[in-house]
MARKE-388886 format. One record per atom (N, C-alpha, C, O): residue in three letters; residue number from 1; atom name; x, y, z. Coordinates in Angstrom, 3 decimals, decimal comma. Example, Ala and Ser with C-alpha at 12.3 -4.5 7.8 and 13.67 -1.06 7.14 Angstrom:
BEGIN
[voza 'Ala'; 1; 'N'; [13,190; -5,690; 7,800]],
[voza 'Ala'; 1; 'CA'; [12,300; -4,500; 7,800]],
[voza 'Ala'; 1; 'C'; [13,200; -3,300; 7,800]],
[voza 'Ala'; 1; 'O'; [14,236; -3,319; 8,465]],
[voza 'Ser'; 2; 'N'; [12,850; -2,250; 7,080]],
[voza 'Ser'; 2; 'CA'; [13,670; -1,060; 7,140]],
[voza 'Ser'; 2; 'C'; [12,900; 0,030; 7,870]],
[voza 'Ser'; 2; 'O'; [13,409; 1,138; 8,039]],
***
This chain:
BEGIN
[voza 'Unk'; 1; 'N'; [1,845; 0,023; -18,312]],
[voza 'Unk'; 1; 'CA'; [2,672; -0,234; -19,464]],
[voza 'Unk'; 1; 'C'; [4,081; -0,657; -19,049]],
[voza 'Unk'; 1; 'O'; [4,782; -1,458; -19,667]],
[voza 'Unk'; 2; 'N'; [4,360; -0,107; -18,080]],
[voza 'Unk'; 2; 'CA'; [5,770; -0,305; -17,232]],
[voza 'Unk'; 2; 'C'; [5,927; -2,004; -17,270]],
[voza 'Unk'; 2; 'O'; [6,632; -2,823; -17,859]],
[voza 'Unk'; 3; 'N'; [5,134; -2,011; -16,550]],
[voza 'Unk'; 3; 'CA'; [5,189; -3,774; -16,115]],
[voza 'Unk'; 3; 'C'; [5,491; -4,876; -17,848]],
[voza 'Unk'; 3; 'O'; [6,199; -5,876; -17,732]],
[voza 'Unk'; 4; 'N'; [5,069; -4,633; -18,848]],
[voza 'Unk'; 4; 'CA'; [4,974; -5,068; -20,016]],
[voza 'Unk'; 4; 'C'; [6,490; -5,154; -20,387]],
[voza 'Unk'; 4; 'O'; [6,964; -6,058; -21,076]],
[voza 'Unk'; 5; 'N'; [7,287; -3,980; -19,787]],
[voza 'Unk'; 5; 'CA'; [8,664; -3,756; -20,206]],
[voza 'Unk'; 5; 'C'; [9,766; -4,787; -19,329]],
[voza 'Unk'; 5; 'O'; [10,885; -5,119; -19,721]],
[voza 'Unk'; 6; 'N'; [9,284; -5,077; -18,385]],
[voza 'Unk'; 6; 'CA'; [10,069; -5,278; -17,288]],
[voza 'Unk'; 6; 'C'; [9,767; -6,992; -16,564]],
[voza 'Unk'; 6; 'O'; [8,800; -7,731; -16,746]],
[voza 'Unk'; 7; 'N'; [10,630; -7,142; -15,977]],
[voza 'Unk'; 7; 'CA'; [10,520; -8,832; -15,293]],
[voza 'Unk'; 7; 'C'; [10,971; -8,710; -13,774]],
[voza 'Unk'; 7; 'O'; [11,584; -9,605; -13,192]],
[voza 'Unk'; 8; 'N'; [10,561; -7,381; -13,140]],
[voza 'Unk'; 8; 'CA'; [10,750; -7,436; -11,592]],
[voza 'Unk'; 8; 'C'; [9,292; -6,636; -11,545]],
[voza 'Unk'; 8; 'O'; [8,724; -5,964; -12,406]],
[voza 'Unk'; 9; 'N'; [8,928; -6,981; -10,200]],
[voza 'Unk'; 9; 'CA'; [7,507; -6,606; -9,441]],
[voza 'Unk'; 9; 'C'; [7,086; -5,239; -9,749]],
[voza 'Unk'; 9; 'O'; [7,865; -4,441; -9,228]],
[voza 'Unk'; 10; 'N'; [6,419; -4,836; -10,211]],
[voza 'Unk'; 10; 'CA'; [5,354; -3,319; -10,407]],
[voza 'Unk'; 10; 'C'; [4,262; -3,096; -9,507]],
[voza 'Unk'; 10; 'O'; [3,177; -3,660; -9,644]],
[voza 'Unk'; 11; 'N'; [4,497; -2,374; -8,690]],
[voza 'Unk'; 11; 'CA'; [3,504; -1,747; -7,946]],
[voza 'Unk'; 11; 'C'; [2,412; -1,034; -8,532]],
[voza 'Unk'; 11; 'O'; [3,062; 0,001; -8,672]],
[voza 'Unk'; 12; 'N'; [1,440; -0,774; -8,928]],
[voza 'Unk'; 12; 'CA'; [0,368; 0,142; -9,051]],
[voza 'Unk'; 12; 'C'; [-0,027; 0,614; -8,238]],
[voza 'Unk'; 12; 'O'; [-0,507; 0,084; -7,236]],
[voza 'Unk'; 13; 'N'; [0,159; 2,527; -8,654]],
[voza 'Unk'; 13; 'CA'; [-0,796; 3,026; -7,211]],
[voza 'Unk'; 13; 'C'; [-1,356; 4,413; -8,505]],
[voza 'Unk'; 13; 'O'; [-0,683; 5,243; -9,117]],
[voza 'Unk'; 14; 'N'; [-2,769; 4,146; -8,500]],
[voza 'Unk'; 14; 'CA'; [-2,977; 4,964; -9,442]],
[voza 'Unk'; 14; 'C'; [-3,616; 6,804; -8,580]],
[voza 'Unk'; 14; 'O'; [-3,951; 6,956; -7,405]],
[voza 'Unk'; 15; 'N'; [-3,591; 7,553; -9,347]],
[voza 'Unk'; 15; 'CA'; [-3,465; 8,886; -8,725]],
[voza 'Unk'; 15; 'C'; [-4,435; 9,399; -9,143]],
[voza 'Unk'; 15; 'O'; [-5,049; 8,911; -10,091]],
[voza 'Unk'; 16; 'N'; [-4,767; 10,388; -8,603]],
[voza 'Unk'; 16; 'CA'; [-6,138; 10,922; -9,022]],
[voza 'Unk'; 16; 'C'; [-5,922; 12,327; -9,892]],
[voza 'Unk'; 16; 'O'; [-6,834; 13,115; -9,641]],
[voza 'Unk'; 17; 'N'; [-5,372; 12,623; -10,436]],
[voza 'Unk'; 17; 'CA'; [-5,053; 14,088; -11,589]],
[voza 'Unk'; 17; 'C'; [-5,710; 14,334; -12,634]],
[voza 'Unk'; 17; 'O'; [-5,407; 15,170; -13,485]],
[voza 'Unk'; 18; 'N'; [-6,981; 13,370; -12,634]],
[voza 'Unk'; 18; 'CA'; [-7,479; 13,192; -13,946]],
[voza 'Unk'; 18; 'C'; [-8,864; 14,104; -13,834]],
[voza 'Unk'; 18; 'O'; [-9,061; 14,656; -12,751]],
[voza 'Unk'; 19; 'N'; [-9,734; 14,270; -14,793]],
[voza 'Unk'; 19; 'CA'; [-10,853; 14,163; -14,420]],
[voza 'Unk'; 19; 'C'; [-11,904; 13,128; -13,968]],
[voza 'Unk'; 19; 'O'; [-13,088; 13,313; -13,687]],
[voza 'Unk'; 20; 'N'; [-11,135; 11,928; -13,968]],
[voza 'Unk'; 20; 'CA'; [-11,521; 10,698; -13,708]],
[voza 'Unk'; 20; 'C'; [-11,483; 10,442; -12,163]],
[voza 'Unk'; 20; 'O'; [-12,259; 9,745; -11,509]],
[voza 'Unk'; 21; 'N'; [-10,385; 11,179; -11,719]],
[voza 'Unk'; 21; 'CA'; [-10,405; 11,279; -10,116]],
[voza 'Unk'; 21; 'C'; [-9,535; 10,151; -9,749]],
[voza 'Unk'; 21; 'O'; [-9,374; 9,905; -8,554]],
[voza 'Unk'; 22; 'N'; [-8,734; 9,164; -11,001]],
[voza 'Unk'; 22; 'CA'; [-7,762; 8,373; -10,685]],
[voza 'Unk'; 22; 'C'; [-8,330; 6,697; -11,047]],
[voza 'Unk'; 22; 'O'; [-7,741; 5,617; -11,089]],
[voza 'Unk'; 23; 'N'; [-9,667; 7,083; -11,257]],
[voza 'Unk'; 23; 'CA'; [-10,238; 5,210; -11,712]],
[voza 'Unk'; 23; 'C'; [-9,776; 4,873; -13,089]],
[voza 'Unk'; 23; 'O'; [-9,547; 3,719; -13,450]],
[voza 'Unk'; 24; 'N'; [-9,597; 6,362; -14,151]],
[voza 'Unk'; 24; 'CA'; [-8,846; 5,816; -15,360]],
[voza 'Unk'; 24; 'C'; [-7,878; 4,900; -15,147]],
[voza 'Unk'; 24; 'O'; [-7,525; 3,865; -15,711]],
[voza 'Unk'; 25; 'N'; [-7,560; 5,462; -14,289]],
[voza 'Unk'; 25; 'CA'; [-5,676; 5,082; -13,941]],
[voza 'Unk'; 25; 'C'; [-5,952; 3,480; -12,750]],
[voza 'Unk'; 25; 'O'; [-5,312; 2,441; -12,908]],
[voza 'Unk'; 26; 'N'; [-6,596; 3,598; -12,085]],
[voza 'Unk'; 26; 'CA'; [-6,999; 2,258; -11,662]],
[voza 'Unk'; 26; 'C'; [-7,283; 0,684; -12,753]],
[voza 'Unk'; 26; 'O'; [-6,652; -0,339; -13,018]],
[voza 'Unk'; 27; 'N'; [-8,584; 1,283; -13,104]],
[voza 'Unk'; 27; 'CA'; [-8,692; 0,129; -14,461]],
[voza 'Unk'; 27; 'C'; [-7,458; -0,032; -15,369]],
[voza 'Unk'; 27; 'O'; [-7,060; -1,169; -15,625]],
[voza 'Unk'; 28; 'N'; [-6,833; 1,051; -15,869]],
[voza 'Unk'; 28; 'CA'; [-5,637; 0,579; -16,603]],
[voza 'Unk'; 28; 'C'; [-4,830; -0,176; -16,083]],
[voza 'Unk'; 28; 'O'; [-4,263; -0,963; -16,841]],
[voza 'Unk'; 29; 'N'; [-4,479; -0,211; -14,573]],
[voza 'Unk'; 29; 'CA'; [-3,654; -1,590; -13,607]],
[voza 'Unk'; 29; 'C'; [-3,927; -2,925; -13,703]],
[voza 'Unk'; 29; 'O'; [-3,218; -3,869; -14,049]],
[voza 'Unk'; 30; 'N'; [-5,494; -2,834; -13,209]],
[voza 'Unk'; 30; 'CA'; [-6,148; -3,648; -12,689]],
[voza 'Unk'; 30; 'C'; [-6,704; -4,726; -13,969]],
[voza 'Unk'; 30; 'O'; [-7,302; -5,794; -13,843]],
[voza 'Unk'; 31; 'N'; [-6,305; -4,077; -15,117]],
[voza 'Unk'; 31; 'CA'; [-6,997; -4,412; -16,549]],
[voza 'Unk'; 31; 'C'; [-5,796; -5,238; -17,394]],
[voza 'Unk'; 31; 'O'; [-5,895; -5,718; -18,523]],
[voza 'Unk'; 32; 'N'; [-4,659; -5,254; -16,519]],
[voza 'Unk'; 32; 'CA'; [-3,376; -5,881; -17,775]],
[voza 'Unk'; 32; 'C'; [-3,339; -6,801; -17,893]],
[voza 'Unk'; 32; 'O'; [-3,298; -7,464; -16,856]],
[voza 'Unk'; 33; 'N'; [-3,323; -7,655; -19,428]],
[voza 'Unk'; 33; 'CA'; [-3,534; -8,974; -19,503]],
[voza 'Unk'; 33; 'C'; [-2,876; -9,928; -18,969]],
[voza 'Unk'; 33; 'O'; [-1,904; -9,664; -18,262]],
[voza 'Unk'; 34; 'N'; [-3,300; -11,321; -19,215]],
[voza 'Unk'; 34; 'CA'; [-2,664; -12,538; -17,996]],
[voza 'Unk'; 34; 'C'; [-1,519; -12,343; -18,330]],
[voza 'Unk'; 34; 'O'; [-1,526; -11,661; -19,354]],
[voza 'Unk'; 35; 'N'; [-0,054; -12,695; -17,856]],
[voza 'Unk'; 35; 'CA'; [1,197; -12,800; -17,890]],
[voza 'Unk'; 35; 'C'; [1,316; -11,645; -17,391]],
[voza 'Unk'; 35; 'O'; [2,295; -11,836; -16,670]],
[voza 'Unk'; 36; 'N'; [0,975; -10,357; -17,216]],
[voza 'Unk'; 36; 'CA'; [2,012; -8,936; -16,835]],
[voza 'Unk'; 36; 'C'; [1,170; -8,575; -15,593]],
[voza 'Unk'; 36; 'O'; [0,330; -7,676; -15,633]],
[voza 'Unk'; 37; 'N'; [1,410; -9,269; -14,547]],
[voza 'Unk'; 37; 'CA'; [0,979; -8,648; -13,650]],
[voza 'Unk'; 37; 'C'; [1,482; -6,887; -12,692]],
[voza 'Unk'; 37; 'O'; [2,467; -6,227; -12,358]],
[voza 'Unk'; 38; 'N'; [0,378; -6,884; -12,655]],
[voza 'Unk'; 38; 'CA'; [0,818; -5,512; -11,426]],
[voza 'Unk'; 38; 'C'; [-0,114; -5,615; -10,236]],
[voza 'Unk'; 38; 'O'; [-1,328; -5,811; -10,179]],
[voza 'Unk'; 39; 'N'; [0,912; -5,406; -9,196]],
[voza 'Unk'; 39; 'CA'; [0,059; -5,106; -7,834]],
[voza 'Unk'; 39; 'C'; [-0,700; -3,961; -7,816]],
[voza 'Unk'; 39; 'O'; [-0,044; -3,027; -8,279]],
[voza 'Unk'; 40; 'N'; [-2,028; -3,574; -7,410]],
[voza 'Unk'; 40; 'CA'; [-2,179; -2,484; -7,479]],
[voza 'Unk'; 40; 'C'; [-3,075; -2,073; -6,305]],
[voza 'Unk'; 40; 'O'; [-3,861; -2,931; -5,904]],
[voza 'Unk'; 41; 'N'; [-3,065; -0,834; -5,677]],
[voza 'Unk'; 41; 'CA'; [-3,063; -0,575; -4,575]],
[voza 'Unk'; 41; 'C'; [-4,517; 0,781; -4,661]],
[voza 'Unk'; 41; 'O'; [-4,775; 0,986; -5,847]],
[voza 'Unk'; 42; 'N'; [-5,010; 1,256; -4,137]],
[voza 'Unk'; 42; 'CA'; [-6,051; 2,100; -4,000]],
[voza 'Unk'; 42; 'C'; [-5,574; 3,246; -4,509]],
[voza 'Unk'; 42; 'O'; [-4,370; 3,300; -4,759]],
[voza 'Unk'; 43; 'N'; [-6,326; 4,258; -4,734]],
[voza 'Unk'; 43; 'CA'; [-6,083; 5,509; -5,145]],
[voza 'Unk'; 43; 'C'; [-5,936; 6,614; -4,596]],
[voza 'Unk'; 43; 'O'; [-6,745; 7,032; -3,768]],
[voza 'Unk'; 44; 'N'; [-4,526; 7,491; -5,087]],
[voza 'Unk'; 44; 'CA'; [-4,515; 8,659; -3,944]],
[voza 'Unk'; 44; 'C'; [-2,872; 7,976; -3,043]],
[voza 'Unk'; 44; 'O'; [-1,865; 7,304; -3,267]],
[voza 'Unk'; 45; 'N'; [-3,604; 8,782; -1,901]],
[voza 'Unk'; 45; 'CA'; [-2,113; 9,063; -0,735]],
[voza 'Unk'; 45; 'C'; [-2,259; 7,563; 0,085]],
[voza 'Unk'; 45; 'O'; [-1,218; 6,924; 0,232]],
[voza 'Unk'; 46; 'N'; [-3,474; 7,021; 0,594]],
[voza 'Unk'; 46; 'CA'; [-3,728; 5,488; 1,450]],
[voza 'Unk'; 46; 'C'; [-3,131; 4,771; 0,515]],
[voza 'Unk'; 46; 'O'; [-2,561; 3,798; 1,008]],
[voza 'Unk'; 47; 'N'; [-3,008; 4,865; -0,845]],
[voza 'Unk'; 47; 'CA'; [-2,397; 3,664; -1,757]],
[voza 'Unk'; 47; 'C'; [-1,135; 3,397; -1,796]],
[voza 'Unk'; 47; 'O'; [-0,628; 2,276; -1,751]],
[voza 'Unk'; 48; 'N'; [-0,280; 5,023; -1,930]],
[voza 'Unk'; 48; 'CA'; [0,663; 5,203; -1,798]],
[voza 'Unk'; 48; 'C'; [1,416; 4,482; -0,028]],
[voza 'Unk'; 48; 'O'; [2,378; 3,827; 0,374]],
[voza 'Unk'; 49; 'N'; [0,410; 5,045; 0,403]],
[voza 'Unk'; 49; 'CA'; [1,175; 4,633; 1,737]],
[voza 'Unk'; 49; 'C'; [1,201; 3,047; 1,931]],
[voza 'Unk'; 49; 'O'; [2,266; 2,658; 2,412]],
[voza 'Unk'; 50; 'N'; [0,177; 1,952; 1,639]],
[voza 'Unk'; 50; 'CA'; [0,306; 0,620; 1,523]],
[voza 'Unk'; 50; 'C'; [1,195; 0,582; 0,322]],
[voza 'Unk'; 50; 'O'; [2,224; 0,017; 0,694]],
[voza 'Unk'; 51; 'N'; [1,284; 0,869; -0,783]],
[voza 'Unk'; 51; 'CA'; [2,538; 0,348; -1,667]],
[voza 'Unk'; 51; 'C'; [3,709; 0,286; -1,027]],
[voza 'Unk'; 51; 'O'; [4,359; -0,746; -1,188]],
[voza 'Unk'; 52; 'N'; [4,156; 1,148; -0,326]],
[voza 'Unk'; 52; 'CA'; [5,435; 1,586; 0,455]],
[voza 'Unk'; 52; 'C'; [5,563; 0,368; 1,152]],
[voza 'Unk'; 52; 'O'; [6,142; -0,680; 0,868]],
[voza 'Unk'; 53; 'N'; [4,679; 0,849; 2,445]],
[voza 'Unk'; 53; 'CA'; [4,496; -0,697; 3,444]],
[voza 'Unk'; 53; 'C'; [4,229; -2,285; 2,789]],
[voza 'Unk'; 53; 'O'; [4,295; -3,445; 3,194]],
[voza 'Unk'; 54; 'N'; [3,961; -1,720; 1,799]],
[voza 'Unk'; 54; 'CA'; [4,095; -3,902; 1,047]],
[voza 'Unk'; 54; 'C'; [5,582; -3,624; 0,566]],
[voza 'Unk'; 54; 'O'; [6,168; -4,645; 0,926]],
[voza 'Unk'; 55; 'N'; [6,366; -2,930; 0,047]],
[voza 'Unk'; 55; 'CA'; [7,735; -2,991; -0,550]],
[voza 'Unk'; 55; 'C'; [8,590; -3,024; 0,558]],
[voza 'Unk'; 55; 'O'; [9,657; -3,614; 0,385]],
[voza 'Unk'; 56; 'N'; [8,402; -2,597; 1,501]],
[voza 'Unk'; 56; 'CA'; [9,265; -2,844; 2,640]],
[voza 'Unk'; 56; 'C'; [9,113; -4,232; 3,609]],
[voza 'Unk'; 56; 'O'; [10,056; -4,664; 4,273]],
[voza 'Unk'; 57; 'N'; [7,658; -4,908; 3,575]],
[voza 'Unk'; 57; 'CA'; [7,482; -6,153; 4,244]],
[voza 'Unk'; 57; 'C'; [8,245; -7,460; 3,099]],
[voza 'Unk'; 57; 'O'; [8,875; -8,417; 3,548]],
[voza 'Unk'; 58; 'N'; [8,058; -7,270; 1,900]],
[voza 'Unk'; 58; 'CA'; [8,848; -7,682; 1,203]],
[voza 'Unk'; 58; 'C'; [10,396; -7,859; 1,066]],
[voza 'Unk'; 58; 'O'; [11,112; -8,827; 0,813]],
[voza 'Unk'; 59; 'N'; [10,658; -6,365; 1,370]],
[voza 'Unk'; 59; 'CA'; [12,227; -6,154; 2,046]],
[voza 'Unk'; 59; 'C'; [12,756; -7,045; 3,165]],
[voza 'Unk'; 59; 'O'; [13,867; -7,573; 3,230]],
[voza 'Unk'; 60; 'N'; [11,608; -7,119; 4,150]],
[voza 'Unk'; 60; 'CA'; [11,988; -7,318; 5,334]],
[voza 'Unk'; 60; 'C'; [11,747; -8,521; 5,677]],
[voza 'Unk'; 60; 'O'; [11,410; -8,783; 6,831]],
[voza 'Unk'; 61; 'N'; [11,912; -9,710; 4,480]],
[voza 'Unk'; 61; 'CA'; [12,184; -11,443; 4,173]],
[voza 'Unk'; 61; 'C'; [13,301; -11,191; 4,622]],
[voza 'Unk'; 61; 'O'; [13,558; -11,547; 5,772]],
[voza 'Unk'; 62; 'N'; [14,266; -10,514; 3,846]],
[voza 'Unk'; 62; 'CA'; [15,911; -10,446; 4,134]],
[voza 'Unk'; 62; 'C'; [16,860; -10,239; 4,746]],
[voza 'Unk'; 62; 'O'; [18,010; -10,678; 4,751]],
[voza 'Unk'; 63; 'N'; [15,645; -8,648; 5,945]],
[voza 'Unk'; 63; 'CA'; [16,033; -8,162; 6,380]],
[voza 'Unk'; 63; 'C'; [15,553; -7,855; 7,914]],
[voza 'Unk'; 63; 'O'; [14,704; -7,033; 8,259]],
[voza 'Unk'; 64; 'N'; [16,201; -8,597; 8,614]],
[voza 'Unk'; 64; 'CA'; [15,887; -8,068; 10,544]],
[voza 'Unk'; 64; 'C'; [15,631; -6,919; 10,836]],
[voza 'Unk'; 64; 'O'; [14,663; -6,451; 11,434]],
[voza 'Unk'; 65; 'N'; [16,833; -6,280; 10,252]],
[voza 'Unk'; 65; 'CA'; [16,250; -4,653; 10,458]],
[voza 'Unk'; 65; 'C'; [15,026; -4,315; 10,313]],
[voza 'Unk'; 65; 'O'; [14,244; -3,937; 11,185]],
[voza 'Unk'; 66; 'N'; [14,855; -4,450; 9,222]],
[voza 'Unk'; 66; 'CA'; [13,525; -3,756; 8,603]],
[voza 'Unk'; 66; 'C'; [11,888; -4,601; 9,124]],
[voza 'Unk'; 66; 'O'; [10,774; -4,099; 9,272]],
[voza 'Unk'; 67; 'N'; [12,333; -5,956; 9,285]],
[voza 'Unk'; 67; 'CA'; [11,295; -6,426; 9,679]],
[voza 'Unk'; 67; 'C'; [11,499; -5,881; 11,170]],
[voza 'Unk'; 67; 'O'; [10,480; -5,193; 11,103]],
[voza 'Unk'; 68; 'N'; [11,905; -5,655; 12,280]],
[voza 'Unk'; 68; 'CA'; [11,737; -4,963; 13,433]],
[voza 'Unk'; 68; 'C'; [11,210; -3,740; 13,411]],
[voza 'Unk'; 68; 'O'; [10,498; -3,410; 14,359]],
[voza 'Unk'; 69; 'N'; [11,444; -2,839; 12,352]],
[voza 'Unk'; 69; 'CA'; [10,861; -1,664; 12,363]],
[voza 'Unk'; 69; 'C'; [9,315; -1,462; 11,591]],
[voza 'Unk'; 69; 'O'; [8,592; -0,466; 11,601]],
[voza 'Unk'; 70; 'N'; [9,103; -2,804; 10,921]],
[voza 'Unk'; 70; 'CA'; [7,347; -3,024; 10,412]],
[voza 'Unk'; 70; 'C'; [6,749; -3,330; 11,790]],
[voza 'Unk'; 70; 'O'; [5,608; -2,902; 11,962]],
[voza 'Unk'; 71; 'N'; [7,282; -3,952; 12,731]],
[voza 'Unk'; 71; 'CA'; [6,445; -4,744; 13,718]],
[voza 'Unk'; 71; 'C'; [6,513; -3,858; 14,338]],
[voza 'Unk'; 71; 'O'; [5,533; -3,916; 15,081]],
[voza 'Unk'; 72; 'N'; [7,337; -2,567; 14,658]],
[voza 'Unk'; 72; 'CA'; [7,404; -1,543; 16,281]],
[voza 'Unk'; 72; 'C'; [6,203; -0,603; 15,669]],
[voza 'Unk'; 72; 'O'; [5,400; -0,053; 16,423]],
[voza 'Unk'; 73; 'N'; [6,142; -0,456; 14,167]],
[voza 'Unk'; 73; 'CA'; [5,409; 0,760; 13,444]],
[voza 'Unk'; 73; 'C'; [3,995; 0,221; 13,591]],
[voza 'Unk'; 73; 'O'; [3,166; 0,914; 14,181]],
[voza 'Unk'; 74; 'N'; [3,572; -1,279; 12,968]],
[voza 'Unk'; 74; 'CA'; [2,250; -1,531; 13,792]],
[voza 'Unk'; 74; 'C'; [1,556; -1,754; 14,847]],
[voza 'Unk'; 74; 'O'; [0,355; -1,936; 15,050]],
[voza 'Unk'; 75; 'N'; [2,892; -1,700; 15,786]],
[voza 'Unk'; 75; 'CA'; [2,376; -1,951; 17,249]],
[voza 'Unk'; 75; 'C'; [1,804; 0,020; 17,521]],
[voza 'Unk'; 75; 'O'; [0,757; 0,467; 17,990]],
[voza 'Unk'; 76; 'N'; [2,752; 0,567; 17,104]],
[voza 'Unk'; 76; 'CA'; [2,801; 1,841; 17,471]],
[voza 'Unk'; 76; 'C'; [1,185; 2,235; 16,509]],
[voza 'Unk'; 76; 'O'; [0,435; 2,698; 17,369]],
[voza 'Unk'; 77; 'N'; [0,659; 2,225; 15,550]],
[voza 'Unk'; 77; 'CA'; [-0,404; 1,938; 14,803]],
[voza 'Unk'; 77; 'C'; [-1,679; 1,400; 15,267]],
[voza 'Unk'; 77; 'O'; [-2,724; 1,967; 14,949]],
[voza 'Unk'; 78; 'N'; [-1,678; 0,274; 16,049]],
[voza 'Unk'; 78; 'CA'; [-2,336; -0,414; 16,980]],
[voza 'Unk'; 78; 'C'; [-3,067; 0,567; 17,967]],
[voza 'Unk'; 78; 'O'; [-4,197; 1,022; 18,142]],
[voza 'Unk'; 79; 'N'; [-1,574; 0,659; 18,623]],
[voza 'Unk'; 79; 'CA'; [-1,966; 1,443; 19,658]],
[voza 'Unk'; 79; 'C'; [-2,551; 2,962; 19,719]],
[voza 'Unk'; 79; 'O'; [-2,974; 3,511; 20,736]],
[voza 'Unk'; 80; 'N'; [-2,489; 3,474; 18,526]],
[voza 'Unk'; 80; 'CA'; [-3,166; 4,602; 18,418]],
[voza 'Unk'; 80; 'C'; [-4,524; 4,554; 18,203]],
[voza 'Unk'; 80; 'O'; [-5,414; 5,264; 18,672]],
[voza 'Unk'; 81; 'N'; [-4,593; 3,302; 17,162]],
[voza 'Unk'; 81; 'CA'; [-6,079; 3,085; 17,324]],
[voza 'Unk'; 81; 'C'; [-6,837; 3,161; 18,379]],
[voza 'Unk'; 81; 'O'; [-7,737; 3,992; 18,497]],
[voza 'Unk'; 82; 'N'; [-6,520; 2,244; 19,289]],
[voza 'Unk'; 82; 'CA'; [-7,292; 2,175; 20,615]],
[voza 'Unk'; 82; 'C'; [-7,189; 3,112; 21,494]],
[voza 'Unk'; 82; 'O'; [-8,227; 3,504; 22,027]],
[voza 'Unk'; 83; 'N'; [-6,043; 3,644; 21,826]],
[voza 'Unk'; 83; 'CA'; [-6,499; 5,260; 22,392]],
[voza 'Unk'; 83; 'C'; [-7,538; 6,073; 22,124]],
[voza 'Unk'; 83; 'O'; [-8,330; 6,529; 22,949]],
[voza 'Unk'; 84; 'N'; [-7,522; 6,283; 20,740]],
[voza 'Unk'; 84; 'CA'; [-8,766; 7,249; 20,074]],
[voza 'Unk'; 84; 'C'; [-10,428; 6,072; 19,555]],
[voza 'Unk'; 84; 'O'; [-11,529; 6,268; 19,039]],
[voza 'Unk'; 85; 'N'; [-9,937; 5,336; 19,901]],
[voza 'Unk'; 85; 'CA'; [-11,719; 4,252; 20,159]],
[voza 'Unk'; 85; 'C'; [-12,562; 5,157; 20,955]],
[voza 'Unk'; 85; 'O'; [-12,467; 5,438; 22,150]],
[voza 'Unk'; 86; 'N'; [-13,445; 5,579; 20,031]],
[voza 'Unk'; 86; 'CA'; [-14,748; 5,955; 21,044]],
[voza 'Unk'; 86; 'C'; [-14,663; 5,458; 22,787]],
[voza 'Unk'; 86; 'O'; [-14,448; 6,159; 23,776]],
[voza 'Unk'; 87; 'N'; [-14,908; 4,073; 22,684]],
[voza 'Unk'; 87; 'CA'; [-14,616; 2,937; 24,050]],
[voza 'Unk'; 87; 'C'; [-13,470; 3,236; 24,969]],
[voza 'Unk'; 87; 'O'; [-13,184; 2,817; 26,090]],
[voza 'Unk'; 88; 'N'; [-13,011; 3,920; 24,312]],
[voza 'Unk'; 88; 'CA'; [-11,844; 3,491; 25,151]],
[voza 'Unk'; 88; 'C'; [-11,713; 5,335; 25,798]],
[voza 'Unk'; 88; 'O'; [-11,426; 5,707; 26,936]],
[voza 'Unk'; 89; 'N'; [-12,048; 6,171; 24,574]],
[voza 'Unk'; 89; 'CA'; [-12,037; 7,656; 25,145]],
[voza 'Unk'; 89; 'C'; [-13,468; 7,924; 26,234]],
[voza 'Unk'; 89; 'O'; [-13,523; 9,113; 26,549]],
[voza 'Unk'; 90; 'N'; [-14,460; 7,187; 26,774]],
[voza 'Unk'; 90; 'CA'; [-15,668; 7,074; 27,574]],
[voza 'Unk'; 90; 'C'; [-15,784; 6,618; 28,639]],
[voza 'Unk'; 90; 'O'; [-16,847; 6,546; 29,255]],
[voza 'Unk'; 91; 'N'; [-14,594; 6,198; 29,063]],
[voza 'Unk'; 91; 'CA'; [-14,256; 5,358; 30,099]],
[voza 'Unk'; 91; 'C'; [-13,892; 6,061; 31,255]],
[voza 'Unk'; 91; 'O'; [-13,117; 6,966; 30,945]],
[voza 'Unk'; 92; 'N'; [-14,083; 6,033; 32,245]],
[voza 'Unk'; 92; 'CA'; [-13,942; 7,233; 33,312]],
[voza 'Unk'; 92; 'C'; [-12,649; 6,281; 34,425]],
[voza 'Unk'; 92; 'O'; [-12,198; 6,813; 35,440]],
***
């Protein structure tokens, strides 16, 4: 409904408090007619955490700072992955 009010970007990150477990709240995003868009992001805490990280890569058109600290955070991200790879923990 937010987005209907407003003429800057709306994030959707719908939550799960419902008995619905948060898809009420999904479809209501994902459902707003043409002209009012909203971004909307998965449900729960992973949604939350990509909403964040898209508002800050967005930020970080403007900003050096911030774009240096998206790129050190996925390198650092990266690299955790592959440490904990099956493959990579089997390796003698």
């Amino acid at each position: 409904m937010i987005a209907s009010l407003t003429h800057i970007p709306v994030y959707g990150v719908p939550l799960s408090g419902s008995d619905l477990h948060g898809v009420d709240s999904l479809y209501s995003m994902v459902m707003m007619p043409g002209g009012v868009p909203v971004a909307t992001f998965g449900i729960g805490k992973s949604g939350l955490k990509n909403a964040i990280l898209m508002a800050c890569e967005h930020l970080a058109w403007d900003d050096e700072t911030i774009r240096n600290q998206i790129v050190q955070d996925r390198s650092k991200m990266a690299e955790k992955v592959f440490v904990n790879s099956p493959a990579w923990t089997n390796q003698s």
